[in-house]
PDB file with SEQRES, HELIX, SHEET and CRYST1 records, atoms N, CA, C and O in Angstrom:
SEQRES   1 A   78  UNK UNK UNK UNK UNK UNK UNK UNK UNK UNK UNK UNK UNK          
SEQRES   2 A   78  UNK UNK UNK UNK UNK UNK UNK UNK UNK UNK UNK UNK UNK          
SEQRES   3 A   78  UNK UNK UNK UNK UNK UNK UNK UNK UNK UNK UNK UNK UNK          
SEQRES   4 A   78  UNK UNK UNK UNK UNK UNK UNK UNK UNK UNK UNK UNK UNK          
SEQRES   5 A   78  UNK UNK UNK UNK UNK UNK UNK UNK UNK UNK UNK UNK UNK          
SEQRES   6 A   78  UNK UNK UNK UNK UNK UNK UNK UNK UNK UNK UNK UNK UNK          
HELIX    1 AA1 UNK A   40  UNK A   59  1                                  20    
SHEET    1 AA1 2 UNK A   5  UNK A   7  0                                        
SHEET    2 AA1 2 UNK A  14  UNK A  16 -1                                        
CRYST1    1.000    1.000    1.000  90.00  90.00  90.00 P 1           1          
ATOM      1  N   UNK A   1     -83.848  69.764 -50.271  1.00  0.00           N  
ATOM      2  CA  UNK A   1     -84.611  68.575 -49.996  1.00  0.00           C  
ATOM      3  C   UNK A   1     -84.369  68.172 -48.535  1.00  0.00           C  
ATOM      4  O   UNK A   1     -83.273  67.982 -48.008  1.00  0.00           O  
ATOM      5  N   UNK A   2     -85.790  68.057 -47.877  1.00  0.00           N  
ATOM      6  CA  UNK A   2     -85.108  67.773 -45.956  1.00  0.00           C  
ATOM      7  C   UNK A   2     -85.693  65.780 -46.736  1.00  0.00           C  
ATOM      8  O   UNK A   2     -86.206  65.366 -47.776  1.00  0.00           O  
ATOM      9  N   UNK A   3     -85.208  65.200 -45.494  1.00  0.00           N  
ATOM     10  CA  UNK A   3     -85.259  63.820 -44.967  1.00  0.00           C  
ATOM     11  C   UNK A   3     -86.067  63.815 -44.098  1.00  0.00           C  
ATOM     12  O   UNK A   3     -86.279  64.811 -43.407  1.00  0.00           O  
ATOM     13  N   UNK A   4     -86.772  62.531 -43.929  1.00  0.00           N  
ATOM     14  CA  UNK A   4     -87.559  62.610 -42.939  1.00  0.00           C  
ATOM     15  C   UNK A   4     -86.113  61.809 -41.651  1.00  0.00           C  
ATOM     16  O   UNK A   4     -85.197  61.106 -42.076  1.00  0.00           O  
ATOM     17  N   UNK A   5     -86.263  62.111 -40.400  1.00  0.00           N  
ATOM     18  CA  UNK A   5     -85.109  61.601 -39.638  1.00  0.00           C  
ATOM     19  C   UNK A   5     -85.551  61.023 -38.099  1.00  0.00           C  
ATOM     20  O   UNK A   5     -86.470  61.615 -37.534  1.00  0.00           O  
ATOM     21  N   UNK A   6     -84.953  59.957 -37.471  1.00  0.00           N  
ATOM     22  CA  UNK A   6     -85.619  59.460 -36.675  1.00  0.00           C  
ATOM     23  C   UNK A   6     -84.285  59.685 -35.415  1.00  0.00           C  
ATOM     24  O   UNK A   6     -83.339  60.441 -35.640  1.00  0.00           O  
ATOM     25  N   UNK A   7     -84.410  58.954 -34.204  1.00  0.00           N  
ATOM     26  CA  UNK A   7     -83.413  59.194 -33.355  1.00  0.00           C  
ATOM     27  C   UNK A   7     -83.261  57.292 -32.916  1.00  0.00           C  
ATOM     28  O   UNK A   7     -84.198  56.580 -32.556  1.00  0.00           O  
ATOM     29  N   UNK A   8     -81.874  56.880 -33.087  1.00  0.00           N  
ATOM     30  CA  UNK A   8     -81.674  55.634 -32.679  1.00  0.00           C  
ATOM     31  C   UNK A   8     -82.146  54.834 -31.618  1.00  0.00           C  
ATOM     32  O   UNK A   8     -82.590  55.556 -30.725  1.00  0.00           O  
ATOM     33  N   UNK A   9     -82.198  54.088 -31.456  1.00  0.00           N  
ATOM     34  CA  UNK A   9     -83.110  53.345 -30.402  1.00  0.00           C  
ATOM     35  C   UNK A   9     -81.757  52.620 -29.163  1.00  0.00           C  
ATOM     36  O   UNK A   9     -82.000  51.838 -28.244  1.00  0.00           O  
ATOM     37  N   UNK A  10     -80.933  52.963 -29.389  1.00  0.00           N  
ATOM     38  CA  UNK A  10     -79.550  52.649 -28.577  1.00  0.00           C  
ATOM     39  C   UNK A  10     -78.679  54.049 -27.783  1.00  0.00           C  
ATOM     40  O   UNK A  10     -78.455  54.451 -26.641  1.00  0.00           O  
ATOM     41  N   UNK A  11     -78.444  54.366 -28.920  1.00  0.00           N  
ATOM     42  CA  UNK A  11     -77.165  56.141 -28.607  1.00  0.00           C  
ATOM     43  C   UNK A  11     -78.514  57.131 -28.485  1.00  0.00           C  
ATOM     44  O   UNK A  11     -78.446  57.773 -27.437  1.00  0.00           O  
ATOM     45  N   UNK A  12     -79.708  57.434 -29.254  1.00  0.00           N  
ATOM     46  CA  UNK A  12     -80.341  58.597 -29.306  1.00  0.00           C  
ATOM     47  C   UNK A  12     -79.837  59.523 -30.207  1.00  0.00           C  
ATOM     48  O   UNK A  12     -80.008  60.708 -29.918  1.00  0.00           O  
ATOM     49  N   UNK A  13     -79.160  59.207 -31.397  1.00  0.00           N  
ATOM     50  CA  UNK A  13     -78.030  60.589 -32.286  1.00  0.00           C  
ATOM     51  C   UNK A  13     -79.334  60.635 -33.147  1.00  0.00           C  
ATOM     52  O   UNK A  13     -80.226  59.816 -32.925  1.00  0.00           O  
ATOM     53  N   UNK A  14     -79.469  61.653 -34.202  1.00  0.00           N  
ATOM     54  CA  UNK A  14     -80.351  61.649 -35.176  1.00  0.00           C  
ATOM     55  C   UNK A  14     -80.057  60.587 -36.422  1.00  0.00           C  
ATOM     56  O   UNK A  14     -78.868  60.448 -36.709  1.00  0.00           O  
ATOM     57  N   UNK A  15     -80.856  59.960 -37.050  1.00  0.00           N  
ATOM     58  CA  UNK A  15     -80.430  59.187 -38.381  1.00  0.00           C  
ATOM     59  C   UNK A  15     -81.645  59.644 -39.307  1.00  0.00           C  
ATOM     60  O   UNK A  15     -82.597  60.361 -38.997  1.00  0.00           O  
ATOM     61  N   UNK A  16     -81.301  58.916 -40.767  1.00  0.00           N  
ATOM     62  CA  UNK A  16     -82.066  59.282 -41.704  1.00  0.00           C  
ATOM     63  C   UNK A  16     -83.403  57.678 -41.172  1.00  0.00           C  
ATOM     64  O   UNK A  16     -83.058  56.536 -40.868  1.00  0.00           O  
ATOM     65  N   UNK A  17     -84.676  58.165 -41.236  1.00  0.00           N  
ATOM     66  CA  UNK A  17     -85.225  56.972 -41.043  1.00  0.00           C  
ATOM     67  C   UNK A  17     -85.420  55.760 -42.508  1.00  0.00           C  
ATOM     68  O   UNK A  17     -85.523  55.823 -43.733  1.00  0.00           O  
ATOM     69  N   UNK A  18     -85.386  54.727 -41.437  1.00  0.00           N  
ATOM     70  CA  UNK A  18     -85.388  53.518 -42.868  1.00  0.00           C  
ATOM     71  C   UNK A  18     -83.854  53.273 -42.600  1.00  0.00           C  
ATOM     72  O   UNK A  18     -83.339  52.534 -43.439  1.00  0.00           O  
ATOM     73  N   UNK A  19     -83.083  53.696 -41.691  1.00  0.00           N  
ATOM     74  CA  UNK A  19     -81.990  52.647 -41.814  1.00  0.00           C  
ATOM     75  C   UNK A  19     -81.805  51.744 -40.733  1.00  0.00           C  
ATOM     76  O   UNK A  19     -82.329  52.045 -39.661  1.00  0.00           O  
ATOM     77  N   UNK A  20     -81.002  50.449 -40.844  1.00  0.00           N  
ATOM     78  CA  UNK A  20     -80.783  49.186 -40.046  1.00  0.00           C  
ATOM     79  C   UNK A  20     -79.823  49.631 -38.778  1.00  0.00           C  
ATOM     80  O   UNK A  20     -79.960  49.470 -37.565  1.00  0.00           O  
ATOM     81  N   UNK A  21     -79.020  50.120 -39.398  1.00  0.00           N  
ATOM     82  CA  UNK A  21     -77.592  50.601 -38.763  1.00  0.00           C  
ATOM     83  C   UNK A  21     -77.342  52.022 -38.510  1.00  0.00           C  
ATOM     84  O   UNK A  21     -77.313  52.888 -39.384  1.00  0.00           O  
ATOM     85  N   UNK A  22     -77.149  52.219 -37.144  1.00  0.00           N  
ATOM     86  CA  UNK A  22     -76.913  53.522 -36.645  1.00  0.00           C  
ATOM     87  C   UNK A  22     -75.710  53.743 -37.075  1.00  0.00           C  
ATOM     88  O   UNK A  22     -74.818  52.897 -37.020  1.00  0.00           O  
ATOM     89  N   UNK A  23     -75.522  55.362 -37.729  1.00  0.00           N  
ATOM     90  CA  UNK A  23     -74.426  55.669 -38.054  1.00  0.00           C  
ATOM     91  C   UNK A  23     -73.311  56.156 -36.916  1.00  0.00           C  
ATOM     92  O   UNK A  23     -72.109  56.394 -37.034  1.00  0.00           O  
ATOM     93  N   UNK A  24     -73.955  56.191 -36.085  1.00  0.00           N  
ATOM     94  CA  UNK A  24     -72.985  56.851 -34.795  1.00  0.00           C  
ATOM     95  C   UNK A  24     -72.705  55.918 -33.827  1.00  0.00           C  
ATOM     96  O   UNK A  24     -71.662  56.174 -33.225  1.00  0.00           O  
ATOM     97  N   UNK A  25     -73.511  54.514 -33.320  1.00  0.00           N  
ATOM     98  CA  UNK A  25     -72.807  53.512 -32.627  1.00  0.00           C  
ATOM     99  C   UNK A  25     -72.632  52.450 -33.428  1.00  0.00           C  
ATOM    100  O   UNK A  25     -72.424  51.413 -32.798  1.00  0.00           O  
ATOM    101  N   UNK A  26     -72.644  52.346 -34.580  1.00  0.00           N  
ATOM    102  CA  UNK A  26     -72.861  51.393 -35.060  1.00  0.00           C  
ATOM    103  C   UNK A  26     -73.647  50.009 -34.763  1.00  0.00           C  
ATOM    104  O   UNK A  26     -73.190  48.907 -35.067  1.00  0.00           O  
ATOM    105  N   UNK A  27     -74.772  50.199 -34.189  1.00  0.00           N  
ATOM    106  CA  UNK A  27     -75.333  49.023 -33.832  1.00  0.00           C  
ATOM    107  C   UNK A  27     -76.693  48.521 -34.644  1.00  0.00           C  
ATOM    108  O   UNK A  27     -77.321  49.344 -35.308  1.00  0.00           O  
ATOM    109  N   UNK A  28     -76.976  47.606 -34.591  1.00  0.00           N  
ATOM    110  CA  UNK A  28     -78.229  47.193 -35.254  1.00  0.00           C  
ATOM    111  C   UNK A  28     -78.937  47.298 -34.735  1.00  0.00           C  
ATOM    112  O   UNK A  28     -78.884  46.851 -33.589  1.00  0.00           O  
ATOM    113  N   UNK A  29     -80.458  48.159 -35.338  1.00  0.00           N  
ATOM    114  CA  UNK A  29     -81.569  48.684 -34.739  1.00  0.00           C  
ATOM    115  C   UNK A  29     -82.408  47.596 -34.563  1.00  0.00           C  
ATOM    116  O   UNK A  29     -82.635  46.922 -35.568  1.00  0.00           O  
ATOM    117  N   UNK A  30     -83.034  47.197 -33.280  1.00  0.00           N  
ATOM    118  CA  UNK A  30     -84.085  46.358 -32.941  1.00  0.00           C  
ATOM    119  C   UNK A  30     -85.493  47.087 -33.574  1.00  0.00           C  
ATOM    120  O   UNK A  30     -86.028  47.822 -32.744  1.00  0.00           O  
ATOM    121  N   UNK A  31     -86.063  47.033 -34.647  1.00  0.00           N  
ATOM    122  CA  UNK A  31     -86.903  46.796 -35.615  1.00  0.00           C  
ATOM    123  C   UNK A  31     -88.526  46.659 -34.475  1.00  0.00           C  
ATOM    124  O   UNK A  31     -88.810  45.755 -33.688  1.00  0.00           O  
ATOM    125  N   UNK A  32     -89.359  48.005 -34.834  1.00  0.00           N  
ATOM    126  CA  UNK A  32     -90.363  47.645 -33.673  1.00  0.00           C  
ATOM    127  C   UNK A  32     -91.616  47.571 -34.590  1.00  0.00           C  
ATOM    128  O   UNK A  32     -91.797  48.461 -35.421  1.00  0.00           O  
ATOM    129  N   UNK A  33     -92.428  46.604 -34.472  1.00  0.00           N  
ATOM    130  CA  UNK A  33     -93.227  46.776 -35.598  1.00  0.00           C  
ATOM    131  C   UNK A  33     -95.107  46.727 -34.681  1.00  0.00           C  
ATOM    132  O   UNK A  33     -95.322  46.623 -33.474  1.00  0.00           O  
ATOM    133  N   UNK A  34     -96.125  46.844 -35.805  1.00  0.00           N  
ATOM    134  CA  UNK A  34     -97.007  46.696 -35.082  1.00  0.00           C  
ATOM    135  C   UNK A  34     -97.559  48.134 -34.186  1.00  0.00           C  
ATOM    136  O   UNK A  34     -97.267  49.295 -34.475  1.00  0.00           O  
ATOM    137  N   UNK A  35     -98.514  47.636 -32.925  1.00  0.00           N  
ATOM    138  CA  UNK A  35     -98.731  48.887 -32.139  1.00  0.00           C  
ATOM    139  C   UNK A  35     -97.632  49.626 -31.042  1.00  0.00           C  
ATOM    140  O   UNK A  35     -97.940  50.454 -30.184  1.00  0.00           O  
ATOM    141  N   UNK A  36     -96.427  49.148 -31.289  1.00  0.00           N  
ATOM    142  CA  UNK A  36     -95.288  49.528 -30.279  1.00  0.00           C  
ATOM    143  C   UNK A  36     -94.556  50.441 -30.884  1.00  0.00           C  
ATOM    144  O   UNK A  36     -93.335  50.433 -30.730  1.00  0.00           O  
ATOM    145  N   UNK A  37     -95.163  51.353 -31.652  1.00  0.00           N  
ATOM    146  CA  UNK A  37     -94.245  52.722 -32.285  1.00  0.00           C  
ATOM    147  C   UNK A  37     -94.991  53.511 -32.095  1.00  0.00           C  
ATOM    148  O   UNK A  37     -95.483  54.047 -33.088  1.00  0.00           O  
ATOM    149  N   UNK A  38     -95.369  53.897 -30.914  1.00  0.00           N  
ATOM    150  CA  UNK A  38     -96.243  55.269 -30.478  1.00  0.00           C  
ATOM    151  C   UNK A  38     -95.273  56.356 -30.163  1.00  0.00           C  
ATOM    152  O   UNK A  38     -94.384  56.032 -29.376  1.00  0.00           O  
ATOM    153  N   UNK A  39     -95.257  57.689 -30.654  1.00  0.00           N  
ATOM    154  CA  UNK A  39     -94.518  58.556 -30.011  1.00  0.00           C  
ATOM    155  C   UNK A  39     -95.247  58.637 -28.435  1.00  0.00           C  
ATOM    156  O   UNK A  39     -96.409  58.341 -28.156  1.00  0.00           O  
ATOM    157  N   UNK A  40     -94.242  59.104 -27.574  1.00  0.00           N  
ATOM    158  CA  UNK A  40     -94.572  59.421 -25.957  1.00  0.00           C  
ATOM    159  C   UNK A  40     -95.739  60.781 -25.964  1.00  0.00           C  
ATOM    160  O   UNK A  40     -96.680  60.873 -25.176  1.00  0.00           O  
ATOM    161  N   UNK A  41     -95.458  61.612 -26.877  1.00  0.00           N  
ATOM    162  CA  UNK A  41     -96.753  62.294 -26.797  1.00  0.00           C  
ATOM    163  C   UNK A  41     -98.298  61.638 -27.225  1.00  0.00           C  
ATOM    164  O   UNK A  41     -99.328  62.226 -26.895  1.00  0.00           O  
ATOM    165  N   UNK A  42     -98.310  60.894 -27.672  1.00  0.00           N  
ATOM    166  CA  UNK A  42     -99.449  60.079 -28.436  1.00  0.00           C  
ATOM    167  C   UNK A  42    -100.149  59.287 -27.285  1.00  0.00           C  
ATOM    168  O   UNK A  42    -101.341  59.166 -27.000  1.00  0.00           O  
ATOM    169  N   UNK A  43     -98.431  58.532 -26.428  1.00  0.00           N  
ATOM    170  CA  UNK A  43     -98.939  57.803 -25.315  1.00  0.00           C  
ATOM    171  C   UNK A  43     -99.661  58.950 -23.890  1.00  0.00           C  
ATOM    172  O   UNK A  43    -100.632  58.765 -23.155  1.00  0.00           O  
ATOM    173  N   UNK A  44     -98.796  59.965 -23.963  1.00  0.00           N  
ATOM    174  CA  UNK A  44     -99.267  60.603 -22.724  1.00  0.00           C  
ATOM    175  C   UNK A  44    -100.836  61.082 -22.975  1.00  0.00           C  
ATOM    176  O   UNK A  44    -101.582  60.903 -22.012  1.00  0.00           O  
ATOM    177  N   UNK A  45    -101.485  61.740 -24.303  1.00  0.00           N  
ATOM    178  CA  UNK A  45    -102.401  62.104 -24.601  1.00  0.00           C  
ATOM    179  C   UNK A  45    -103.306  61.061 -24.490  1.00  0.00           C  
ATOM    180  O   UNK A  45    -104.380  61.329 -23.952  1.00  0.00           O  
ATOM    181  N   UNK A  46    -103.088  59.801 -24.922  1.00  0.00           N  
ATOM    182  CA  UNK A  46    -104.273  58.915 -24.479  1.00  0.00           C  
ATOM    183  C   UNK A  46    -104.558  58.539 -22.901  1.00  0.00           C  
ATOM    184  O   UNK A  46    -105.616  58.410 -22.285  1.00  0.00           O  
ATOM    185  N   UNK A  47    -103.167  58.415 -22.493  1.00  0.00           N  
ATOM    186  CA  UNK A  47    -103.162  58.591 -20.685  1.00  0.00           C  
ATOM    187  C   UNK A  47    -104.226  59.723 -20.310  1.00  0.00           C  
ATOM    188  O   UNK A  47    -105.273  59.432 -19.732  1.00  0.00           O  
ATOM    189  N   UNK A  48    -103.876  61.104 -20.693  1.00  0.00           N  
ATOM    190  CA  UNK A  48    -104.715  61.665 -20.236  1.00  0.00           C  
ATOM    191  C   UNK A  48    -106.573  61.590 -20.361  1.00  0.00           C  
ATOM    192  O   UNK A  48    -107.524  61.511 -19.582  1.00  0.00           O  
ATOM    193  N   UNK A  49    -106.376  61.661 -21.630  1.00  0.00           N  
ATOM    194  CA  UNK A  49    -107.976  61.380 -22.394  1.00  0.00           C  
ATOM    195  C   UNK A  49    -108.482  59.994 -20.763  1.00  0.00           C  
ATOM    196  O   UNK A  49    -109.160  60.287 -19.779  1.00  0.00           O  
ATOM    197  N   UNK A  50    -107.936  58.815 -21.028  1.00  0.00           N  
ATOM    198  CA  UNK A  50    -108.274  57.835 -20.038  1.00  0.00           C  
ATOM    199  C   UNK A  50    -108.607  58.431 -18.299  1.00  0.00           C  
ATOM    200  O   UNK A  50    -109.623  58.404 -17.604  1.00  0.00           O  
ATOM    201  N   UNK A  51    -107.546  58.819 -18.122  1.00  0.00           N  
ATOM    202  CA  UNK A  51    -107.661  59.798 -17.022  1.00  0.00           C  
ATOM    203  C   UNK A  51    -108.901  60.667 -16.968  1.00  0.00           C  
ATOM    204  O   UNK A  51    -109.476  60.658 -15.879  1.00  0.00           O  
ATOM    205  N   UNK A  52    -109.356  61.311 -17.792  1.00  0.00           N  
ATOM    206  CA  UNK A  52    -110.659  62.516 -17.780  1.00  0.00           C  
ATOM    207  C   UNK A  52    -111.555  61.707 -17.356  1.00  0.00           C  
ATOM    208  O   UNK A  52    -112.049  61.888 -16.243  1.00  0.00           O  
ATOM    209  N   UNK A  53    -112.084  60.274 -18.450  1.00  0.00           N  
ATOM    210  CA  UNK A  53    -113.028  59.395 -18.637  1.00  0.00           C  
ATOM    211  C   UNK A  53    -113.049  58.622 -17.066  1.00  0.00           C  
ATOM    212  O   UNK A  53    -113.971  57.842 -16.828  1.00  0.00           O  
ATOM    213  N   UNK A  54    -112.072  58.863 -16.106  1.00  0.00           N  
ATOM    214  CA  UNK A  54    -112.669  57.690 -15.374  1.00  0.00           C  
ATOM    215  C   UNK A  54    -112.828  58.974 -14.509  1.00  0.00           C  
ATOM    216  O   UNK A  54    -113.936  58.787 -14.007  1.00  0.00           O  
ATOM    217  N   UNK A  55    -112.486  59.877 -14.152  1.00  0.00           N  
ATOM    218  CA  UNK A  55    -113.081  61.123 -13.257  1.00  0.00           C  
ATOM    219  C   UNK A  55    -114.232  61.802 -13.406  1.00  0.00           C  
ATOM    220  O   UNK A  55    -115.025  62.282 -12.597  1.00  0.00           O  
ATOM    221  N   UNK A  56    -114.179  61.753 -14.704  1.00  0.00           N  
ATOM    222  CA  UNK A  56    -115.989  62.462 -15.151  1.00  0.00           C  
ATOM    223  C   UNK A  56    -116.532  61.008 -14.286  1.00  0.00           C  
ATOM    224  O   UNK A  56    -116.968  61.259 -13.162  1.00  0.00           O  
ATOM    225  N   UNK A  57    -116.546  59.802 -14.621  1.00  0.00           N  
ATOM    226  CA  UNK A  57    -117.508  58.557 -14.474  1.00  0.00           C  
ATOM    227  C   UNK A  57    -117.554  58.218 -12.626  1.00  0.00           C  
ATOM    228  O   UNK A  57    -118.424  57.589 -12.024  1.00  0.00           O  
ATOM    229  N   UNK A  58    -116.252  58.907 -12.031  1.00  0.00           N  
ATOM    230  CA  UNK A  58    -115.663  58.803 -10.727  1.00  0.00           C  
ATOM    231  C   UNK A  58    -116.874  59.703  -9.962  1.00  0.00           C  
ATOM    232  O   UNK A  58    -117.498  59.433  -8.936  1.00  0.00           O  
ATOM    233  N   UNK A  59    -116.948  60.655 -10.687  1.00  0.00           N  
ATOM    234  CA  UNK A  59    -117.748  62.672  -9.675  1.00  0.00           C  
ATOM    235  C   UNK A  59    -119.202  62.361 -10.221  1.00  0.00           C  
ATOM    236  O   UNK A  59    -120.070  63.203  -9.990  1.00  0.00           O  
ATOM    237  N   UNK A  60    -119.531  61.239 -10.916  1.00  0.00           N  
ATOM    238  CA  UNK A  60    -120.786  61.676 -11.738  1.00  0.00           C  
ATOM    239  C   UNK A  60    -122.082  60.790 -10.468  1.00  0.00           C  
ATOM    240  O   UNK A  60    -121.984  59.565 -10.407  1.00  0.00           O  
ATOM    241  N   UNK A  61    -122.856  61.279  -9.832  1.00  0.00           N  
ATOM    242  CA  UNK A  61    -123.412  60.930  -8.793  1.00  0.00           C  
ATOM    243  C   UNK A  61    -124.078  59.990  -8.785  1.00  0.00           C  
ATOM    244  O   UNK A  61    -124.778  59.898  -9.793  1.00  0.00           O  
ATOM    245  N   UNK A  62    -124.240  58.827  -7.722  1.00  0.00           N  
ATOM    246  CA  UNK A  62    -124.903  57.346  -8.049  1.00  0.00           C  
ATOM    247  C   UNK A  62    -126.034  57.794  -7.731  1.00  0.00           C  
ATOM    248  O   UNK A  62    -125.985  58.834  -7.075  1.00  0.00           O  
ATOM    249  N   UNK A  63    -127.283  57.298  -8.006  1.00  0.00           N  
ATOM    250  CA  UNK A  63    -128.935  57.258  -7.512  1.00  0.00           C  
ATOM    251  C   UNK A  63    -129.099  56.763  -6.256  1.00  0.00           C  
ATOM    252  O   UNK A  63    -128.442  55.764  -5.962  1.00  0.00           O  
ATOM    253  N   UNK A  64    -130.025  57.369  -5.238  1.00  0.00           N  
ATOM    254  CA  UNK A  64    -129.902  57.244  -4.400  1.00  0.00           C  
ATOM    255  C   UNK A  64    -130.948  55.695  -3.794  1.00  0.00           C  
ATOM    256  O   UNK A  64    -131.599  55.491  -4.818  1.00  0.00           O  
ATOM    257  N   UNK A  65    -131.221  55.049  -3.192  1.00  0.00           N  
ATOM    258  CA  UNK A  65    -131.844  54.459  -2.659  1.00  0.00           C  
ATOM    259  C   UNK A  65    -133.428  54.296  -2.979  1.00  0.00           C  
ATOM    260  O   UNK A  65    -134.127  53.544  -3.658  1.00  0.00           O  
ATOM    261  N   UNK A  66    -133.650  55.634  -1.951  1.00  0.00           N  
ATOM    262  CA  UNK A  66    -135.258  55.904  -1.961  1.00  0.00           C  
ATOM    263  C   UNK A  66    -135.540  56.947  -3.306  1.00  0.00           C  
ATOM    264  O   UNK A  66    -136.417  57.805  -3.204  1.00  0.00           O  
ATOM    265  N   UNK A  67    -134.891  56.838  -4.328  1.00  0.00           N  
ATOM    266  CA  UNK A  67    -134.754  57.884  -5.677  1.00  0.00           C  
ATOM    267  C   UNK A  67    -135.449  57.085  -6.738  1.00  0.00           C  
ATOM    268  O   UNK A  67    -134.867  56.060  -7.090  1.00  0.00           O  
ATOM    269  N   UNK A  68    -136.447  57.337  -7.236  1.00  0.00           N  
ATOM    270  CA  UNK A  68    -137.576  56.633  -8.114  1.00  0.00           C  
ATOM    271  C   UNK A  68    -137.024  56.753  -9.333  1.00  0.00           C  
ATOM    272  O   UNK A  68    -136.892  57.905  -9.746  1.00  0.00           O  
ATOM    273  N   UNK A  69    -136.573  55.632 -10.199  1.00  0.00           N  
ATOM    274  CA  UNK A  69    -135.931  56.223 -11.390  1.00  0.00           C  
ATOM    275  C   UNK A  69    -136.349  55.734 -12.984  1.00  0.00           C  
ATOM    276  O   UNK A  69    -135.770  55.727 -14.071  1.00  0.00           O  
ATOM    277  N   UNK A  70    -137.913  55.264 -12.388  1.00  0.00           N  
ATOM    278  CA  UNK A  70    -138.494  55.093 -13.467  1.00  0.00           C  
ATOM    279  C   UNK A  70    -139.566  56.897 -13.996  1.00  0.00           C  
ATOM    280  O   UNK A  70    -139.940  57.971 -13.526  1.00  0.00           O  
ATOM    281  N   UNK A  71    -139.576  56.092 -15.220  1.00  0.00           N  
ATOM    282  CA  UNK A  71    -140.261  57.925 -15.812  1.00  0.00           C  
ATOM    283  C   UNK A  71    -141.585  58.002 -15.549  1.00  0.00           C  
ATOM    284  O   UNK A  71    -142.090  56.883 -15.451  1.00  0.00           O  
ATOM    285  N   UNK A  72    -142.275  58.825 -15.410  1.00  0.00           N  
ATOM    286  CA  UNK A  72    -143.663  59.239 -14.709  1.00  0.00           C  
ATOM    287  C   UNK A  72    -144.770  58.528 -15.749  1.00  0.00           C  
ATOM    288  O   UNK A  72    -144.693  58.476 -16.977  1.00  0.00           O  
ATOM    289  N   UNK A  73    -145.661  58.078 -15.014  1.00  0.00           N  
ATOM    290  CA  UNK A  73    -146.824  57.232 -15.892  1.00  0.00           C  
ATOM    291  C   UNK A  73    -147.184  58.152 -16.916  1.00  0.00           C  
ATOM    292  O   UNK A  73    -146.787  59.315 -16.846  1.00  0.00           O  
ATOM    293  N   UNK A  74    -148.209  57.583 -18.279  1.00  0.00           N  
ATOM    294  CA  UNK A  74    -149.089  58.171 -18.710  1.00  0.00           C  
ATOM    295  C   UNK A  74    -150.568  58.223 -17.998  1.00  0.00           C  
ATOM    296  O   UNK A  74    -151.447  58.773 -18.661  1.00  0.00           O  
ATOM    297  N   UNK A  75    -150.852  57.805 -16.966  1.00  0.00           N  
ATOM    298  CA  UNK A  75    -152.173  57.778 -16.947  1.00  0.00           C  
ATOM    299  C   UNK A  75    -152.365  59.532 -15.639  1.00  0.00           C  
ATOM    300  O   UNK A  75    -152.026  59.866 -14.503  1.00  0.00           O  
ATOM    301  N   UNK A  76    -152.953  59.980 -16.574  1.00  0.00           N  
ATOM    302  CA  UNK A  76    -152.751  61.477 -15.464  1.00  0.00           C  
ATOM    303  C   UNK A  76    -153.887  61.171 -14.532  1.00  0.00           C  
ATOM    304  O   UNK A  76    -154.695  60.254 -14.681  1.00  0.00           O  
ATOM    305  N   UNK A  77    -153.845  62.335 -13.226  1.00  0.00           N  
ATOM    306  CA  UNK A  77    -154.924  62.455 -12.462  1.00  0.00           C  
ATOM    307  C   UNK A  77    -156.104  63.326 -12.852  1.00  0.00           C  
ATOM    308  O   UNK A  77    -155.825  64.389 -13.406  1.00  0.00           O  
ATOM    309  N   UNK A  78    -157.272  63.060 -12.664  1.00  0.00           N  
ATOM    310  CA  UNK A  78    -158.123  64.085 -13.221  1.00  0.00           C  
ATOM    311  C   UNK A  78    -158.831  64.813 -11.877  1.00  0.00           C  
ATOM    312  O   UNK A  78    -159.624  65.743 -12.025  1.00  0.00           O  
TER     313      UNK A  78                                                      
END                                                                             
């Protein structure tokens, strides 16, 4: 049977998760609740994703001035 196991938020030793008290410094775990339990890979991956989105939107070319950017009439020439 494995455990699921977390790493202390003080020393860094491994523990079983779900406990209060680190078994190796003995200290009481500051309890993080909410959106502040992201692993650092989770955070770096959305960093990046964010990063792509403003470079695609950064390189993507503005309209120019004299650049007509309405769509061509229906009324044709005969």
């Amino acid at each position: 049977m494995q455990f699921e196991m977390t790493k202390c938020t003080r020393c860094g030793s491994k523990m079983l998760m779900g406990l209060d008290v680190c078994p190796s410094c003995g200290k009481q775990l500051a309890r993080v609740s909410g959106m502040g339990s992201f692993q650092p890979r989770t955070l770096l991956a959305v960093a990046l994703a964010v990063a792509v989105l403003f470079a695609f939107s950064w390189m993507k070319p503005a309209p120019h001035a004299g650049q007509v950017s309405s769509p061509p009439s229906a009324i044709g020439t005969r």
